[in-house]
C-alpha positions, -999 to +999 in steps of 0.1 A: -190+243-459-213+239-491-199+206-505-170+191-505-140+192-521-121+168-542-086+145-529-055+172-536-049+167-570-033+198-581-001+198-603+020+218-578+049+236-593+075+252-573+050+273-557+044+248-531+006+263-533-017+232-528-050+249-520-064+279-526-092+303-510-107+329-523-123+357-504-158+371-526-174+347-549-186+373-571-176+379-609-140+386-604-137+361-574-158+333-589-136+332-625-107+331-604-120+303-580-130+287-618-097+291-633-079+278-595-104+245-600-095+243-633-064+236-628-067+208-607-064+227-570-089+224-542-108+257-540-125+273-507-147+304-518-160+325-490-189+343-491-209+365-467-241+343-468-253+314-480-273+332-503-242+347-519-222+318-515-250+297-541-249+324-567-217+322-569-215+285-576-239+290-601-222+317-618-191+289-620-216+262-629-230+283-657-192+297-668-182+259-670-215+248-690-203+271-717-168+259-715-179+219-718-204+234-746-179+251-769-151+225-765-134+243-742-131+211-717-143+178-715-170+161-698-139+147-673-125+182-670-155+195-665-162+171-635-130+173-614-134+214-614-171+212-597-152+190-574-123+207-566-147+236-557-159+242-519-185+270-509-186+287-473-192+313-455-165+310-424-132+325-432-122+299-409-126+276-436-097+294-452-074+287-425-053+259-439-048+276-475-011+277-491-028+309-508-058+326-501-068+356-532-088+385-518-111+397-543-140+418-528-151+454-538-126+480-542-130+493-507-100+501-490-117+496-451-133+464-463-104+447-477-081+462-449-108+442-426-103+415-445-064+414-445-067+414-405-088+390-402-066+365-421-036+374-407-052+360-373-067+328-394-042+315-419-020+292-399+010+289-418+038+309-418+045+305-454+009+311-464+007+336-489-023+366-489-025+379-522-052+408-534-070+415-562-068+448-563-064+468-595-056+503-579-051+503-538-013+503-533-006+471-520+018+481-490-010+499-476-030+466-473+001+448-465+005+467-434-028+455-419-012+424-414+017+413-392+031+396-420+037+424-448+064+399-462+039+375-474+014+400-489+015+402-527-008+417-556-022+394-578-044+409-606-063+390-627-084+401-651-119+397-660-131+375-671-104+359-657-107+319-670-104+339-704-080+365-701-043+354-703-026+382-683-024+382-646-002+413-626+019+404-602+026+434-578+053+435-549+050+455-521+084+474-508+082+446-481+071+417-504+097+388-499+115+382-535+110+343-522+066+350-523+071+370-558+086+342-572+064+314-559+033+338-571+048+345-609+060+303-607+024+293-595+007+320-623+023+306-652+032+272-645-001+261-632-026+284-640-013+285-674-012+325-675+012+350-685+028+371-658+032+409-662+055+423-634+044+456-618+055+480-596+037+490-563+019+524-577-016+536-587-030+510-613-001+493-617+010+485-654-024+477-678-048+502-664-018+528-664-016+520-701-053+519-706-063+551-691-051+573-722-076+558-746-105+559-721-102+596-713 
């Protein structure tokens, strides 16, 4: 991996979510890997290349530059979220995460990929696979896993270590257990507030947004 990461430090709620992995390091993934750091958890971000995998860092760097520069966070806060923050490019490296957050393109065959591949990597049970997705229904990405109980929606929004709302969207076969840990983990470490959704094309903001963009 690029770097390493910081002693577990993360104030664990009833979540039971340690450390966190995020798949794409790019705008959306990055400011959620940022906000993850933030708040005191180790952070994995995967990218496809190394390449990828520095811009990304740098987009967090920069992000967190501002922060420190507008008071945002201190010089000590500012510290323990570079080192919380791991870079690589080996899903592999995702393997022991208590959640992993997929947040790649809006491509159903690429984030179905994705799904199947860490339903092979993630070791634990109890692991939860969230995506990012703001309009894929999530059963259908669920399904590419053998473990459709533990897949969730999780939709932050950009940029997400500013915007306060995050959706939280069960599938039909999300455990009510995994819904709760994701809303618990949401607001009582990330420090956001949880919108509930249901499982349907763009879910509750962008159903409410659509009117005034057409």
């Amino acid at each position: 991996m690029v770097g390493e990461m910081a002693s577990e430090t993360a104030g664990v709620s009833d979540s039971g979510i340690r450390r966190v992995g995020i798949v794409g390091g790019g705008q959306m993934g990055g400011g959620v890997a940022e906000v993850t750091a933030r708040s005191g958890l180790p952070t994995v971000v995967r990218e496809i290349s190394p390449e990828l995998a520095e811009k990304s860092r740098a987009g967090i760097e920069r992000s967190l530059g501002r922060a420190l520069d507008r008071g945002k966070i201190d010089e000590a806060a500012h510290a323990s979220t570079l080192a919380n923050l791991s870079f690589t490019t080996d899903l592999a490296d995702l393997a022991d995460c208590d959640l992993v957050v997929e947040a790649v393109v809006e491509s159903f065959d690429l984030k179905a990929a994705i799904f199947r591949d860490l339903d092979a990597i993630v070791t634990s049970p109890d692991a939860i696979l969230a995506t990012n997705t703001s309009s894929i229904p999530i059963i259908d990405i669920a399904m590419q896993t053998g473990r459709p109980q533990n897949v969730v929606g999780m939709h932050f929004f950009n940029p997400a270590p500013v915007m306060a709302l995050v959706e939280v969207i069960p599938s039909v076969r999300t455990d009510d257990a995994v819904t709760a840990r994701v809303t618990a983990f949401a607001t009582d470490v990330l420090g956001k507030t949880v919108v509930a959704a249901k499982d349907r094309a763009g879910f509750v903001v962008n159903m409410l947004l659509v009117p005034y963009l057409l």
